[in-house]
C-alpha positions in Angstrom: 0.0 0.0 0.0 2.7 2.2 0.5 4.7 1.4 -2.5 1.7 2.1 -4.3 1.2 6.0 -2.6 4.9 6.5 -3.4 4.2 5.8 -7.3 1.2 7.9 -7.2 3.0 10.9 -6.0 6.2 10.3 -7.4 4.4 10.3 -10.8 2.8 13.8 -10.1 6.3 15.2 -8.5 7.9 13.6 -12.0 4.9 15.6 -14.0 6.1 19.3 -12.2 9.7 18.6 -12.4 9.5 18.0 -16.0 6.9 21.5 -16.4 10.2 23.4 -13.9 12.8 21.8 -16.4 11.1 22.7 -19.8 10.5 26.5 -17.8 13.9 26.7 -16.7 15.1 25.8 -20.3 12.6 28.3 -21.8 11.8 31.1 -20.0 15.5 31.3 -17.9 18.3 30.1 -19.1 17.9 30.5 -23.3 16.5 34.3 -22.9 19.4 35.2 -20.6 22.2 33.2 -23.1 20.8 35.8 -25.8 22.2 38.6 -24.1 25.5 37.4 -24.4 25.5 35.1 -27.5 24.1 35.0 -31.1 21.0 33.1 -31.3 22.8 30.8 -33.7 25.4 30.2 -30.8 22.5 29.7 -28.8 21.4 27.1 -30.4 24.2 24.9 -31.3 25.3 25.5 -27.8 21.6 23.8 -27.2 21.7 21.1 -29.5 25.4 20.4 -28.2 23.6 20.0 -24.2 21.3 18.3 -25.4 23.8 15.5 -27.2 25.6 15.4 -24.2 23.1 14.3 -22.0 22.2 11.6 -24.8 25.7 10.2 -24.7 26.4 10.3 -21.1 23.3 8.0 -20.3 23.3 6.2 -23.1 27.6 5.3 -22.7 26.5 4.2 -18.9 23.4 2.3 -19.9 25.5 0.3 -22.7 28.3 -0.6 -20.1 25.5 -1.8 -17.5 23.9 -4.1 -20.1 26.9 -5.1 -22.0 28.6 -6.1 -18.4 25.8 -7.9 -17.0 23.6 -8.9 -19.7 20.5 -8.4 -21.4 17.9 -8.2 -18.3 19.6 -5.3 -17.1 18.7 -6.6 -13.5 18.7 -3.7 -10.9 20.4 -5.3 -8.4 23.3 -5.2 -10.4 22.5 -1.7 -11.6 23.1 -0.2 -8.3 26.6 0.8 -8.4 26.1 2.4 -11.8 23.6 4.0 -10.3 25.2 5.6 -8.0 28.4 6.6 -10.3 25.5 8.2 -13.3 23.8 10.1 -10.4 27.3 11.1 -9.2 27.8 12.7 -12.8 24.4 14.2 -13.0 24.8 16.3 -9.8 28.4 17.3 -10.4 27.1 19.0 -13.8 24.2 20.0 -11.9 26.7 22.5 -9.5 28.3 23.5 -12.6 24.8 24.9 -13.9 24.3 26.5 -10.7 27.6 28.1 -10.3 27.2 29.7 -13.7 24.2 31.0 -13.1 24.6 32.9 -10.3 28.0 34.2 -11.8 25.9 35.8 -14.6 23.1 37.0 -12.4 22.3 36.2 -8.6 18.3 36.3 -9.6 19.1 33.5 -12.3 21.2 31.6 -10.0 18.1 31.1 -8.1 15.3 30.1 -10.7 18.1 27.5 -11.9 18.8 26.1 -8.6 15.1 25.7 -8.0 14.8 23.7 -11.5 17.7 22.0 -10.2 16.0 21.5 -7.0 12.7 20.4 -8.2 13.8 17.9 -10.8 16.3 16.1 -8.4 13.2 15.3 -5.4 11.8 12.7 -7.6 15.3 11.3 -9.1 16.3 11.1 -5.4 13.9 9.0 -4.4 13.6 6.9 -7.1 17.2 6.5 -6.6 17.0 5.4 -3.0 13.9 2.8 -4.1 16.7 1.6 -6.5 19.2 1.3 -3.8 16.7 -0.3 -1.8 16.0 -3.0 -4.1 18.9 -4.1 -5.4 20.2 -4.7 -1.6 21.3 -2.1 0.8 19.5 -1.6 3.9 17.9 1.7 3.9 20.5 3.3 6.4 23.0 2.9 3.1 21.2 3.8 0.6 20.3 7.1 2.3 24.1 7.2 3.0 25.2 6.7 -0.4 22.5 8.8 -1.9 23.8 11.5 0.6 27.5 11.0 -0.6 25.9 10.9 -4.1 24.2 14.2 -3.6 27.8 15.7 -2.4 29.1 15.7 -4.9 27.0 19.0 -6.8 29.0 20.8 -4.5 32.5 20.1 -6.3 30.6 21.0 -9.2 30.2 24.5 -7.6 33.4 24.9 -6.4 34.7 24.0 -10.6 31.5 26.0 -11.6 32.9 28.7 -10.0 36.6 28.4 -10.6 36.2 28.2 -14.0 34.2 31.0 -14.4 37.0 33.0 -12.8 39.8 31.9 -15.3 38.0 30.8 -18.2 36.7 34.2 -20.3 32.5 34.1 -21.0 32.3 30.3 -20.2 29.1 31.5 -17.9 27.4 32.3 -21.5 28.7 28.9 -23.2 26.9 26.9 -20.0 23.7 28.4 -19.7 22.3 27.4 -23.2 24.5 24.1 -23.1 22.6 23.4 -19.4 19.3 24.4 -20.9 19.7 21.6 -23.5 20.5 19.2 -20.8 17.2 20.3 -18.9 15.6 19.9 -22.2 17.2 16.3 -22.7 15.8 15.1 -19.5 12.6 16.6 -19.3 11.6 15.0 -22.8 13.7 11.9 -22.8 13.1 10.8 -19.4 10.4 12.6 -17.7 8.0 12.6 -20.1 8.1 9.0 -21.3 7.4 8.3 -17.6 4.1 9.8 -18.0 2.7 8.0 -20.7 3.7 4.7 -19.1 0.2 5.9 -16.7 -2.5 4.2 -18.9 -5.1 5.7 -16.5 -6.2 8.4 -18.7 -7.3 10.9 -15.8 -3.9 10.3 -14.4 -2.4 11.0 -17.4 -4.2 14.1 -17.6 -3.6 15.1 -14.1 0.4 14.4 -14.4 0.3 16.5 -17.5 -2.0 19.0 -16.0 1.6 19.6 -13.2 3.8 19.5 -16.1 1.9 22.8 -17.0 1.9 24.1 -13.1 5.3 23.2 -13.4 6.3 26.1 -16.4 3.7 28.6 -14.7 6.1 28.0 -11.4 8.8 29.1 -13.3 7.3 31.7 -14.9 6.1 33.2 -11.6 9.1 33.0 -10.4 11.0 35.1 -13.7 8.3 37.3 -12.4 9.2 37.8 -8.8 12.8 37.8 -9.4 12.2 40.6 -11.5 10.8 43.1 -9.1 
């Protein structure tokens, strides 16, 4: 019963996150990038996130399978688990870093994309953990450890954007085509696995609370 309430609202929490992502992308971190850049470089700095994304899960997804076979089991996913979601959050600091090097109010609305995407990955995370054989002391641990690690990606973030001239405007369209990538490759397809059309409807109907959320928030900021 209460495996069943966690799916219900982690389907709902996956429906806003993917709204906050596709708002971030949009209405954040592309309009600020044409400030700075063309809105050619925009885009191919877009497209370029976007491939990114694609390769880095796809490379760790081929290793899994290739390793241990074609069921993929999870309890021999864990450990990859842990290293992808490693990599996810140290790019995640790097996003955040950047933005608040090229504006404090920006900074914000990306970590609260950031934020909001990562409650549901996090606990979908720890279910994984769960289930393929830690107790649930370790998985919260390693998830912990896991979570750490965005933190080295600010200190780089940071770093960088002190020695590297106007790398802040290369990251913010590449990080909005990440955001893209996992809002529509795997936030979305999570929502049409619901074939209970009112569901459906009502995961999609977040999705849209999640862009107004983000667009309220482009609106406070910029009082």
């Amino acid at each position: 019963m209460q495996k069943n309430k966690l799916n219900k609202i982690l389907l709902l929490l996956v429906g806003f996150s993917a709204g906050a992502l596709f708002g971030g992308a949009f209405l954040h971190l592309i309009p600020e990038s044409l400030n700075s850049l063309s809105s050619d470089l925009v885009g191919v700095s877009v497209m370029l996130g976007f491939a990114l994304f694609f390769i880095i899960e796809r490379v760790l997804r081929w290793n899994h399978c290739h390793k241990y076979g074609e069921n993929c089991e999870v309890h021999s996913f864990k450990y990859l688990n842990l290293i992808g979601d490693g990599i996810h959050n140290f790019i995640d600091g790097l996003i955040i870093a950047t933005s608040f090097v090229v504006d404090f109010k920006l900074g914000i609305a990306t970590t609260l994309a950031v934020v909001i995407h990562e409650l549901p990955q996090e606990i979908s995370d720890f279910g994984v953990l769960v289930y393929g054989g830690f107790s649930r002391k370790k998985a919260l641990l390693f998830n912990f450890l896991s979570a750490l690690i965005a933190i080295l990606g600010v200190i780089i973030g940071f770093f960088l954007s002190s020695y590297v001239e106007n790398i802040s405007s290369w990251l913010l369209p590449f990080a909005a085509g990440g955001f893209i990538y996992i809002a529509a490759s795997d936030l979305v397809p999570e929502l049409h696995k619901e074939h209970n059309i009112k569901k459906s409807f009502l995961s999609f109907f977040l999705s849209v609370l999640g862009v107004l959320f983000m667009w309220l928030m482009k609106q406070v900021l910029a009082v």
